[in-house]
C-alpha positions as CSV (number, residue, x, y, z in Angstrom):
1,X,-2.2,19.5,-5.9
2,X,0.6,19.9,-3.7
3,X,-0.7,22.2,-1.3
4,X,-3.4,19.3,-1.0
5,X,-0.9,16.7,-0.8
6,X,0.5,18.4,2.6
7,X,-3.5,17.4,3.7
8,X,-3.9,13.2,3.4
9,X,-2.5,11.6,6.3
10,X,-0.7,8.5,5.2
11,X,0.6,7.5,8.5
12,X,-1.5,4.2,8.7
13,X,1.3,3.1,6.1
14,X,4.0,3.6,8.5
15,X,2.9,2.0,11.1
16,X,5.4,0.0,13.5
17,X,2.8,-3.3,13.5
18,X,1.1,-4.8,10.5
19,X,-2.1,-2.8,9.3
20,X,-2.0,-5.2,6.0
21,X,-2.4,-8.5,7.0
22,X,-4.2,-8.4,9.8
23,X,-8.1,-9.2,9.4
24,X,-9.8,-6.4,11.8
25,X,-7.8,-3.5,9.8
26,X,-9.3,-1.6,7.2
27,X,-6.3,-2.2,4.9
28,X,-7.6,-5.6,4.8
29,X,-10.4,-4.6,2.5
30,X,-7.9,-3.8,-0.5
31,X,-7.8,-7.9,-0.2
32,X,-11.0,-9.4,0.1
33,X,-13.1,-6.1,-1.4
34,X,-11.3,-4.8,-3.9
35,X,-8.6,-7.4,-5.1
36,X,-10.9,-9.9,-6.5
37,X,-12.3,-6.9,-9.2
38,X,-9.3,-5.8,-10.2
39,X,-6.9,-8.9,-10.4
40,X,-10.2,-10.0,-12.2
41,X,-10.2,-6.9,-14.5
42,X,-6.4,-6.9,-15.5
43,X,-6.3,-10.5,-16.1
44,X,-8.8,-10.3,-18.5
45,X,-7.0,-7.0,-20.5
46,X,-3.7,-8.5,-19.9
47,X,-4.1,-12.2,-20.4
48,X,-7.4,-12.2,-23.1
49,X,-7.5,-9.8,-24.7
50,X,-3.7,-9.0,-25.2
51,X,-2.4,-12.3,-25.0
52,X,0.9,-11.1,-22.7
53,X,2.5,-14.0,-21.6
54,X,3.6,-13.4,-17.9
55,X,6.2,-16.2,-17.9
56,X,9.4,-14.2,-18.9
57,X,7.5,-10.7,-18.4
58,X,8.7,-8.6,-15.7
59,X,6.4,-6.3,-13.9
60,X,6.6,-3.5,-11.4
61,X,3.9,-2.6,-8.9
62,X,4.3,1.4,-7.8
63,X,3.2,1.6,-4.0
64,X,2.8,-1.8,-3.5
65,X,2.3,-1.2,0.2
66,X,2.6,-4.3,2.3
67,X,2.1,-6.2,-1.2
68,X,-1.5,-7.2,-0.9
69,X,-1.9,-6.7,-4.8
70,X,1.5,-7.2,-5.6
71,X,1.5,-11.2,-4.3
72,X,-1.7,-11.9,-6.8
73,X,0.8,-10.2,-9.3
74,X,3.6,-12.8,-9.0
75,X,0.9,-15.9,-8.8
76,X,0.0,-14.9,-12.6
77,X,3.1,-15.7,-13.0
78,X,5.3,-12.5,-13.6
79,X,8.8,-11.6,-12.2
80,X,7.7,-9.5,-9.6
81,X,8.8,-6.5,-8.3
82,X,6.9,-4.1,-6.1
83,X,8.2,-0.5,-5.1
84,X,7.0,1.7,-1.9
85,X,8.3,4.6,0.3
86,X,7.0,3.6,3.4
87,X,10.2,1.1,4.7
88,X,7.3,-0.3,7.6
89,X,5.1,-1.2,4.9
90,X,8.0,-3.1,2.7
91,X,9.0,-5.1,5.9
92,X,5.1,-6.5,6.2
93,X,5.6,-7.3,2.4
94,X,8.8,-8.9,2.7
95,X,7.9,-10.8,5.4
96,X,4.3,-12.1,3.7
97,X,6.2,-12.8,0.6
98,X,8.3,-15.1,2.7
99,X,5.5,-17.0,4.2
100,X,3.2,-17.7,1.0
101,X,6.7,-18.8,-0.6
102,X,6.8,-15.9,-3.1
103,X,9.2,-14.9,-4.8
104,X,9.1,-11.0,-5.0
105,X,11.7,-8.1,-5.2
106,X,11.2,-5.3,-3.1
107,X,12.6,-1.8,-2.7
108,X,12.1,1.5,-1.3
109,X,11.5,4.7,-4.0
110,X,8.6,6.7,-4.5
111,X,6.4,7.0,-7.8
112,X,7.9,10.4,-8.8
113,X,11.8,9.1,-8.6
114,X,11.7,5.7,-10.0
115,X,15.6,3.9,-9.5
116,X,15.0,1.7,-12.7
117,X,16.6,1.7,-16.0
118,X,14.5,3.2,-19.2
119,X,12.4,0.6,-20.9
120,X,12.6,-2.0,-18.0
121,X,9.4,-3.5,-17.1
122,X,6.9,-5.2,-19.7
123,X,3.5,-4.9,-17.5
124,X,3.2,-1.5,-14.6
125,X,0.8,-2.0,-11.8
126,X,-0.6,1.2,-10.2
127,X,-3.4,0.9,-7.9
128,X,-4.8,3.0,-5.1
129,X,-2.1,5.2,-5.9
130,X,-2.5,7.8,-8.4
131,X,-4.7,9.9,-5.8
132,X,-2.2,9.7,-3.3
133,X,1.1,10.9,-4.8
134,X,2.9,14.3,-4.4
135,X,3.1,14.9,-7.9
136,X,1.0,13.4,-10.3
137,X,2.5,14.3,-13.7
138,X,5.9,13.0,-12.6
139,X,4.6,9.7,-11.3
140,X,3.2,9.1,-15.0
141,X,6.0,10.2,-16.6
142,X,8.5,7.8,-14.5
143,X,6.5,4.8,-15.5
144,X,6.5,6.1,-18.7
145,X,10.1,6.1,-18.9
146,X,10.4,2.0,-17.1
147,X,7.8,0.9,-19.1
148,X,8.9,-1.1,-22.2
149,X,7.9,0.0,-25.7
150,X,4.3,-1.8,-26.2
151,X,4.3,-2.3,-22.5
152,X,1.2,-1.9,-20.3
153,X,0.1,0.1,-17.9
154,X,-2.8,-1.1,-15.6
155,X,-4.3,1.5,-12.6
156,X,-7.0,1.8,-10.9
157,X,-8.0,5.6,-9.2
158,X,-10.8,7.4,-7.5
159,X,-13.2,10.0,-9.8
160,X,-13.7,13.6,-8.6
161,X,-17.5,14.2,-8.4
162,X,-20.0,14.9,-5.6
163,X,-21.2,11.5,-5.6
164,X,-17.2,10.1,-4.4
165,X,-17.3,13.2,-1.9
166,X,-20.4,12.0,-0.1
167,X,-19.1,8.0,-0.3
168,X,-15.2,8.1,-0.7
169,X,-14.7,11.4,1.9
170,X,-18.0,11.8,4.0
171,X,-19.5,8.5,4.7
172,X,-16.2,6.7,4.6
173,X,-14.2,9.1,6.7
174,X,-16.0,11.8,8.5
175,X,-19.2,10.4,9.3
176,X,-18.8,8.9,12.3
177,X,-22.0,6.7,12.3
178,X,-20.4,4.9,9.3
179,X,-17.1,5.7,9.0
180,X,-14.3,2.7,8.2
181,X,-11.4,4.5,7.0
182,X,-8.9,7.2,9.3
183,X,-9.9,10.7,8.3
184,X,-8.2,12.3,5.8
185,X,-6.4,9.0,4.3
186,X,-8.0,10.4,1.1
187,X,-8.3,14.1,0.0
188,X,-11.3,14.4,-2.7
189,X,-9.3,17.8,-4.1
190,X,-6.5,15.0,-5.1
191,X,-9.0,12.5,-7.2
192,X,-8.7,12.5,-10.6
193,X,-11.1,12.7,-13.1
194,X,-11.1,9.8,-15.9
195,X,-10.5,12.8,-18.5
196,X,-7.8,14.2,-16.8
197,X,-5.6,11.1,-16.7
198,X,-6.2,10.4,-20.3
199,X,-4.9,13.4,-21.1
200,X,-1.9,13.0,-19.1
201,X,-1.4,9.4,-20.3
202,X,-1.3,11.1,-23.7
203,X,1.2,13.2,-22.7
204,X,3.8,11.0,-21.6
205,X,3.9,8.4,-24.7
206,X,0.8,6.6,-24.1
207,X,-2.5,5.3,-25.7
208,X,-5.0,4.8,-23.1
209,X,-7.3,2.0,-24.1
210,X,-10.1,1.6,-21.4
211,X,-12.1,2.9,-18.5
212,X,-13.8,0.2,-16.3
213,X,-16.4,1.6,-13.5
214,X,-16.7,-0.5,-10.0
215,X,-19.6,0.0,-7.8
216,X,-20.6,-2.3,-4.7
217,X,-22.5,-5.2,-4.8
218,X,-24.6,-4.5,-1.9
219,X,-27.7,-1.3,-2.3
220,X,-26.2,1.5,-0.7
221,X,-29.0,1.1,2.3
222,X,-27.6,-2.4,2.8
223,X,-24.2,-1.0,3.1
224,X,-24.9,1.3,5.7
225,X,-26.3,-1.0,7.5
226,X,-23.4,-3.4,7.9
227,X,-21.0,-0.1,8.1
228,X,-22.7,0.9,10.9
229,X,-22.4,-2.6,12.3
230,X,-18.5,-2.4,12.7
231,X,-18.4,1.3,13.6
232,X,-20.3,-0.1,16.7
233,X,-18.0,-3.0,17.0
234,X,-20.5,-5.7,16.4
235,X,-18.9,-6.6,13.1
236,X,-15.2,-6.4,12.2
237,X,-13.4,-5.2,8.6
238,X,-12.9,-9.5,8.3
239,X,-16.5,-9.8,8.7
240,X,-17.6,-6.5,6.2
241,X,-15.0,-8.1,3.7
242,X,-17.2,-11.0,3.3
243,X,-20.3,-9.0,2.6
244,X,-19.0,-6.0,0.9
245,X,-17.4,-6.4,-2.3
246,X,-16.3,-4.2,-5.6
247,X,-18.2,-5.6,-8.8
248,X,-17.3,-4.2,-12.5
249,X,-20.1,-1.4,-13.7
250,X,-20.4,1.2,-16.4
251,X,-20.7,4.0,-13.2
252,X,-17.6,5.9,-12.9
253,X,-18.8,8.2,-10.4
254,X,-17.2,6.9,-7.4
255,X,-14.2,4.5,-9.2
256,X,-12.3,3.2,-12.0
257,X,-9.3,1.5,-13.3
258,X,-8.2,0.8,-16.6
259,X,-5.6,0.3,-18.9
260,X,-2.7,1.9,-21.9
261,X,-0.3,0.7,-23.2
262,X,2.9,3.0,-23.9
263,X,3.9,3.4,-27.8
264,X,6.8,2.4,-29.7
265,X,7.3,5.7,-31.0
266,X,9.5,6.7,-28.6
267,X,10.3,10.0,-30.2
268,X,6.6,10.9,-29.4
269,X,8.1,11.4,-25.4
């Protein structure tokens, strides 16, 4: 995984000007494509169906980024906090944070060297993460170690199979008729199999509850049409927000997210 690690560039996230908030970049889509799903998905688990009160509950998003997903945190209500290495990315989320009159903490660490206290955080964000990291094992384990007893860990990750090579990699990346995203911002050697992160979850103290597909809402014909609209520059990623969304599904093949929740047997560690 390392030696694949050395192969994703992540220099859109260090970018001296804003690449989050700014509607014609393709970070943009983790807000209007992909937010409304998840935040969707995790207030259900969270809220429903485990009744956590965010009011008095701390949580902790891990690579927050310029806090796109870590702002809808806070307005559910939790004391926020949001953790990232990328310092350019932390001053776009400060700076947002400011102007939507949020009040979120943030700081500069990575996933595998978490600067909290054991048993700190009641709820753990992870999202578009997991198949970015250096060291995958260690990342779990650290939010295993913050995460409070009975505390919950929500993520959401990108499946290893051919279909999420052709999508996720080819048309998204290399294929320049279609492509949206910088190539190699994603690596398909580093996505991670649904079974493979249960077992790690296991590992490191945790019972993993749930695995929720996402697909697009849009046939995949439709989809290349209005991606081959912005590659030409008659669209931007503002107007391919509005059309191109991430809906809930039983297919796993491209994405996922779900949830576990770490036990109170701490001896099991």
């Amino acid at each position: 995984m390392r030696q694949n690690f050395n192969r994703i560039d992540n220099s859109i996230y260090h970018l001296e000007n804003d690449q989050w908030w700014q509607p014609d970049s393709v970070l943009y889509l983790l807000k209007t494509s992909m937010n409304p799903v998840r935040v969707g998905y995790f207030a259900k688990k969270l809220f429903n169906q485990l009744k956590i009160v965010p009011q008095g509950s701390a949580a902790l998003e891990v690579g927050c980024g310029g806090g796109i997903l870590c702002e809808e945190i806070a307005r559910m209500g939790f004391d926020t906090t949001g953790i990232d290495p990328s310092a350019q990315s932390l001053h776009f989320a400060v700076r947002h944070a400011k102007t939507s009159g949020l009040e979120i903490r943030y700081e500069k660490g990575t996933g595998e060297a978490l600067p909290f206290p054991e048993n700190t955080y009641d709820v753990i964000f992870c999202c578009d993460v997991l198949e970015h990291v250096y060291d995958l094992p260690s990342v779990i384990s650290e939010i295993s170690r913050v995460l409070k007893p009975g505390g919950v860990l929500c993520y959401d990750t990108i499946n290893r199979t051919f279909i999420s090579k052709m999508i996720a990699i080819n048309v998204a990346q290399r294929w320049k008729r279609w492509a949206f995203m910088p190539p190699n911002l994603h690596v398909w050697e580093m996505f991670i199999k649904p079974e493979e992160l249960k077992a790690l979850l296991k590992l490191n103290n945790f019972e993993w509850r749930e695995h929720q597909g996402t697909e697009p809402n849009l046939c995949y014909p439709q989809i290349l049409y209005y991606l081959r609209k912005r590659a030409k520059g008659e669209w931007t990623y503002e107007d391919l927000g509005e059309k191109l969304l991430l809906v809930e599904s039983t297919d796993m093949n491209i994405m996922y997210m779900g949830f576990a929740i770490k036990n109170n047997d701490v001896a099991a560690i």
